[in-house]
N, C-alpha and C positions, 0 to 999 in steps of 0.2 A: 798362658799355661795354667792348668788345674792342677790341684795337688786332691789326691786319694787316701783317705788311712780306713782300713780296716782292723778296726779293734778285737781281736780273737782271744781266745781263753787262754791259747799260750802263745800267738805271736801276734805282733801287729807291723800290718805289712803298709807300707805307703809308697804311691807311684804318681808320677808325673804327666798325666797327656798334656797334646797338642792340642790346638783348636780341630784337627781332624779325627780327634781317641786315640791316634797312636803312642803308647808308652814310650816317653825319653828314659825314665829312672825309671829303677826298681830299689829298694830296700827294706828288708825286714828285720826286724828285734824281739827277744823276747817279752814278753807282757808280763810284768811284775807282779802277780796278782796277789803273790800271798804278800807282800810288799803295801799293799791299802792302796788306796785311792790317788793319793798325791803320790805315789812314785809312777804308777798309769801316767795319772795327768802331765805330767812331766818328759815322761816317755817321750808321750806323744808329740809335747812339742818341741823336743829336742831333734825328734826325725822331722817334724817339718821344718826346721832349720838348717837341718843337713842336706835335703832336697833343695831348698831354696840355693843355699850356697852352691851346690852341684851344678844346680839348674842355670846360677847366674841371675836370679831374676824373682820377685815377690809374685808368690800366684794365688789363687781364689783357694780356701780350704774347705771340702767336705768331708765326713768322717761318720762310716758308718758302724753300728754299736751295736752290742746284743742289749736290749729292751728297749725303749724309747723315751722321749722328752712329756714329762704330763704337761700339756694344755693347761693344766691350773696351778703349779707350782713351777714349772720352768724346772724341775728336778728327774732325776734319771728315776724308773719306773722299770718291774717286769724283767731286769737285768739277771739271766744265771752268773755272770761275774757281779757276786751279792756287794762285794763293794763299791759301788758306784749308784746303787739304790739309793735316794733320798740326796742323793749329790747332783748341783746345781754344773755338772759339768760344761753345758756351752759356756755361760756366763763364764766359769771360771781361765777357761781355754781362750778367749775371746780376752779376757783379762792380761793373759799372761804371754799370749800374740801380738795382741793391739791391733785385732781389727776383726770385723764380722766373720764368722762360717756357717755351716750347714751341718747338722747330724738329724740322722737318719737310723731306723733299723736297719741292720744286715742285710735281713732277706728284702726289706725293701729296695735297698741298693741293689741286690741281686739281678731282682725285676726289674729294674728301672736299666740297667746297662744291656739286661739280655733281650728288652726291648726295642733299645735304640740303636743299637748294632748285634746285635748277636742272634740267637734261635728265634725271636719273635719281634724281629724288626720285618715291620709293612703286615702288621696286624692289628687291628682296633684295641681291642682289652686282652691283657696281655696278664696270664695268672703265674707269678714267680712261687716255684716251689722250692724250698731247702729241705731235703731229706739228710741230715748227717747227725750229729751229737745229738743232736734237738730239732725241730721239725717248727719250720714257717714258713712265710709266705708274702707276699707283695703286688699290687694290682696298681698296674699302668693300663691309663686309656689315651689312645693317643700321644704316647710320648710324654704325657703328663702322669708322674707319681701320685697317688691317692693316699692317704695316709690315714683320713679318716679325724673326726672331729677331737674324739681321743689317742688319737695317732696309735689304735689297736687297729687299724684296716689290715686285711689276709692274714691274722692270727692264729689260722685254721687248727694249730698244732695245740694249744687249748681248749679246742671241743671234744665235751668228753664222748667219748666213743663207747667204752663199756664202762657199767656201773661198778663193776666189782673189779675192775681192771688194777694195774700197780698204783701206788701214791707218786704223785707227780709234787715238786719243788714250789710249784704254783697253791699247793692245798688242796686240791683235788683227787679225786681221783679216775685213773682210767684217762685220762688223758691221750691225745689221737698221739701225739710225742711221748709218751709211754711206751707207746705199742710198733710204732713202724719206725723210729728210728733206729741208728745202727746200737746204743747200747740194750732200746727196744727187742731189736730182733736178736738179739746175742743173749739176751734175758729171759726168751719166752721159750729159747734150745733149753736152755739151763734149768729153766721151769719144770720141760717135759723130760727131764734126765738126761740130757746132754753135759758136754763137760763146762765149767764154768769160766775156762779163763778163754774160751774163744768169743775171738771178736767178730764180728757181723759180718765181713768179707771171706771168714773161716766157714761161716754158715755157709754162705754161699756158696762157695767150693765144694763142701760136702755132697750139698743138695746136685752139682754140677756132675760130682761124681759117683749117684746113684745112692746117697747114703736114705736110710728108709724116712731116719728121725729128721733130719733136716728140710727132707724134701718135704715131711708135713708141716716143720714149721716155715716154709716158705709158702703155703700153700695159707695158712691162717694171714702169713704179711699180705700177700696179694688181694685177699679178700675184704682185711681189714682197710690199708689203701683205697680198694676202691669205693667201699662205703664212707670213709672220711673223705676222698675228694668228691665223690657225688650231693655230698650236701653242700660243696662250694659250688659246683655247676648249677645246682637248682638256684641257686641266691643270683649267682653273679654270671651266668650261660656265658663265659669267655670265649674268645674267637682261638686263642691259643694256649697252653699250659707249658711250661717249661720245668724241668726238672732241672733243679741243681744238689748240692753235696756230695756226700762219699756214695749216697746208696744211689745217685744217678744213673753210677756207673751200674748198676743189675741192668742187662740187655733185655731179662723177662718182664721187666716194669712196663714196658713199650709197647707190649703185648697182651702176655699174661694179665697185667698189672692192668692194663688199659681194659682189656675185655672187663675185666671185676666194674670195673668204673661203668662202663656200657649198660652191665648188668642192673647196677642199684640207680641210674640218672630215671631220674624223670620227664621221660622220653622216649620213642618207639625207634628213636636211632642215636644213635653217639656219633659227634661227625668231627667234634674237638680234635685236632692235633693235639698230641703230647709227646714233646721234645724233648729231647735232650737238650743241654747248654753250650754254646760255641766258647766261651769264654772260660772256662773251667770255674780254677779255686780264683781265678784274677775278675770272675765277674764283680765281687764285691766290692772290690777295691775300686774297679771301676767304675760303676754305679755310685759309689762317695764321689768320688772326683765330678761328675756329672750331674752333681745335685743340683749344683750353678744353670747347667741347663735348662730346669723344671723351672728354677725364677725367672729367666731371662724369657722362657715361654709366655710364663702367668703375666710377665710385665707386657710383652709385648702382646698379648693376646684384649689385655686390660686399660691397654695404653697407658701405663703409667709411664 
């Protein structure tokens, strides 16, 4: 049995598959965040011992994160939960378990589960997208996670898009996660005189029901969209794109959203599927749990 934690900004959810992915357990807690680093850390491994105990039985841990592990410090990197930046987290986890795991980015996880069973299973390259708080990304080929030598692979949501766009967390600005995500698209109503405290599925409704402001500013997301995923297409020509987060859920992305993308590819046809997720908000969690898979791949494919 696998064990999955997804690390989020306010909860962290961990779940138990079988060697088939079907979830035994489920369990979520809130993420301590304004709490620092060691009350997180801790969290975490107090839910995987509550799973285990449930479960009956000591299982593999993966554990997917917002930012990633730097390749030259073994320290957390890129993280919007800023407390875990410059923190040695596997080591320490691995410390206070007493025994090996896996971490990953989120969206990587994302990817990686909505590959192997979910919207983009029995596809070659497989492009995982998170449109929700923040905006990323994840590239499976073949079943195999890609993470990239600085474990920045499908980072898409740090390309900057417009020069003079919002100041992005990152330093930047104009950031593609600026602009299309959901506090993105609730910011740029607000921008153009909209009210301020609607959130991005309020847009959406608006625009749903005729309203004039909204429907333009849905009209700049679709566009914006599709010129940030078309510079992933020209890099990386995926066989499929999956869409996950809160803003998955827009029906017009599939469309709308897809045509923009058609528009700015470089190419005289667009033939990419872009999917929705089968797995929902449980793809991530999934995808952690299932990191085990990706070694057991590389070992058996390496003979080790």
């Amino acid at each position: 049995m696998r064990i999955g934690i997804d690390l989020g900004g306010t909860k962290t959810e961990g779940v138990v598959l079988d060697s088939d992915g079907k979830v035994l357990l489920r369990k979520r807690v809130a993420t301590q965040q304004s709490a620092g680093y060691r009350a997180i850390m801790n969290t975490i491994a107090q839910l995987v011992r509550d799973l285990e105990a449930e479960a009956g039985a000591e299982c593999s841990i993966g554990i997917g994160t917002p930012g990633a592990v730097s390749t030259i410090t073994g320290t957390m990197k890129n993280s919007n939960t800023a407390c875990l930046n410059g923190q040695p987290l596997q080591q320490d986890l691995q410390a206070l378990l007493d025994r090996p795991l896996r971490i990953a980015n989120d969206a990587n996880c994302f990817a990686l589960s909505e590959s192997l069973d979910g919207a983009g299973k029995g596809y070659g390259v497989v492009f995982g997208v998170i449109m929700g708080t923040g905006v990323g990304g994840g590239v499976v080929f073949n079943g195999q996670l890609h993470q990239g030598c600085q474990h920045i692979s499908g980072e898409w949501g740090h390309n900057i898009l417009e020069l003079d766009g919002p100041d992005c967390y990152c330093g930047q600005k104009g950031c593609v996660e600026t602009l299309i995500s959901g506090p993105g698209l609730a910011a740029d109503f607000h921008l153009h005189g909209g009210d301020d405290i609607l959130v991005a599925s309020e847009v959406v409704a608006l625009a749903t029901q005729g309203d004039v402001l909204a429907e333009a500013v849905m009209q700049r997301f679709f566009c914006r969209f599709g010129r940030a995923l078309a510079m992933v297409v020209n890099i990386l020509d995926p066989d499929v794109i999956v869409l996950g987060g809160g803003l998955s859920n827009v029906d017009r992305l599939y469309s709308e959203g897809r045509e923009c993308v058609a528009h700015y590819v470089f190419n005289d046809e667009f033939i990419t599927p872009v999917l929705k997720n089968v797995h929902g908000d449980s793809s991530g969690v999934r995808g952690a749990a299932q990191l085990w898979h990706c070694d057991e791949i590389w070992q058996k494919n390496n003979k080790i």
